[in-house]
C-alpha positions in Angstrom: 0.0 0.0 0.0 1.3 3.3 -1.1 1.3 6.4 1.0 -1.8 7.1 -0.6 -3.5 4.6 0.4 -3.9 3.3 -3.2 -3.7 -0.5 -3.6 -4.5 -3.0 -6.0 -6.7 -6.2 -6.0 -5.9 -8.9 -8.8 -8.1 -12.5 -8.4 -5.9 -15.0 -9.3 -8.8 -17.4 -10.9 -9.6 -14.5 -13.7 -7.0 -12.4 -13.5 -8.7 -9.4 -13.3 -7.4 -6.2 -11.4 -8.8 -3.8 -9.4 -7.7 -0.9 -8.4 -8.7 0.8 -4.5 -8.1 4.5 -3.6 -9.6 6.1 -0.4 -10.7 9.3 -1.7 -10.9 12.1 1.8 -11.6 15.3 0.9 -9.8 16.9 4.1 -6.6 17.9 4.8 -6.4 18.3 8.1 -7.5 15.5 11.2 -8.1 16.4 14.6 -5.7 15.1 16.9 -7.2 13.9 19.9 -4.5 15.0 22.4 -4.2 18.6 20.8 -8.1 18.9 20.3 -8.7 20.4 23.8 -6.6 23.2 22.4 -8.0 23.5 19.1 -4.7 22.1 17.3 -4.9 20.0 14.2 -2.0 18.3 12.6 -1.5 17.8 8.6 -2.9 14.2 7.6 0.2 11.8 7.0 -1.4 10.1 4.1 -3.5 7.7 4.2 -6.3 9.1 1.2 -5.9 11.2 -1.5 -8.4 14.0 -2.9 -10.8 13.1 -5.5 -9.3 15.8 -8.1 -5.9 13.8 -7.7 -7.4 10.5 -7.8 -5.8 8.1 -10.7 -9.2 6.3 -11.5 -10.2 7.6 -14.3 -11.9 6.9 -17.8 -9.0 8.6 -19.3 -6.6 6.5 -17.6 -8.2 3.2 -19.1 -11.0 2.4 -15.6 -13.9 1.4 -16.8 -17.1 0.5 -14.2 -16.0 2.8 -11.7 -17.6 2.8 -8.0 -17.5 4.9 -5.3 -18.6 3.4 -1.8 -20.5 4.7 1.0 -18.1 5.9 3.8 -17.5 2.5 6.2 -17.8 0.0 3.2 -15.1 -2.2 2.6 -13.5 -2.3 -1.0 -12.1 -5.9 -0.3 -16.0 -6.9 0.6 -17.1 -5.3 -2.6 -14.3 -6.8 -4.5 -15.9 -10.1 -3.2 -19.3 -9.8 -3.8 -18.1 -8.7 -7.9 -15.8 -11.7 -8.2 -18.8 -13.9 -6.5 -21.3 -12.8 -8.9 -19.3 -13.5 -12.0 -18.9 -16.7 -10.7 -22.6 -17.5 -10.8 -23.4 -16.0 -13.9 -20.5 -18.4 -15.4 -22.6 -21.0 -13.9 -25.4 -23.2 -15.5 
């Protein structure tokens, strides 16, 4: 995993990759010891902001999702792969 937070998924049955950026449109967190004092300190990556985000039609992404905060990419990654899996099915 990158500083970023960028990281990619390939399933070794199809070989198909995927490609998982935490888009966070701050730039600041609270820090819980400074918070009493109103301090903040920079975020030390972690996400990156959606205008800076790689995922792109123009970069070659096609079927591009963007999941509700608290989802989990690896879970949704999952539930894709699962499904192709069925439909190959029958």
């Amino acid at each position: 995993m990158s500083t970023t937070g960028r990281y990619f998924v390939r399933d070794r049955q199809s070989g198909r990759v995927f490609c998982v950026e935490p888009i966070n449109r701050r730039d600041q967190k609270l820090h819980d010891l400074n918070w009493t004092n109103g301090g903040i300190d920079p975020v030390r990556g972690g996400a990156v902001a959606e205008e800076d985000s790689v995922i792109t039609p123009g970069n070659g992404f096609r079927n591009i999702t963007h999941l509700p905060p608290g989802s989990s990419p690896d879970g949704y990654i999952e539930m894709l792969l699962k499904g192709e899996g069925q439909a190959g099915q029958g």
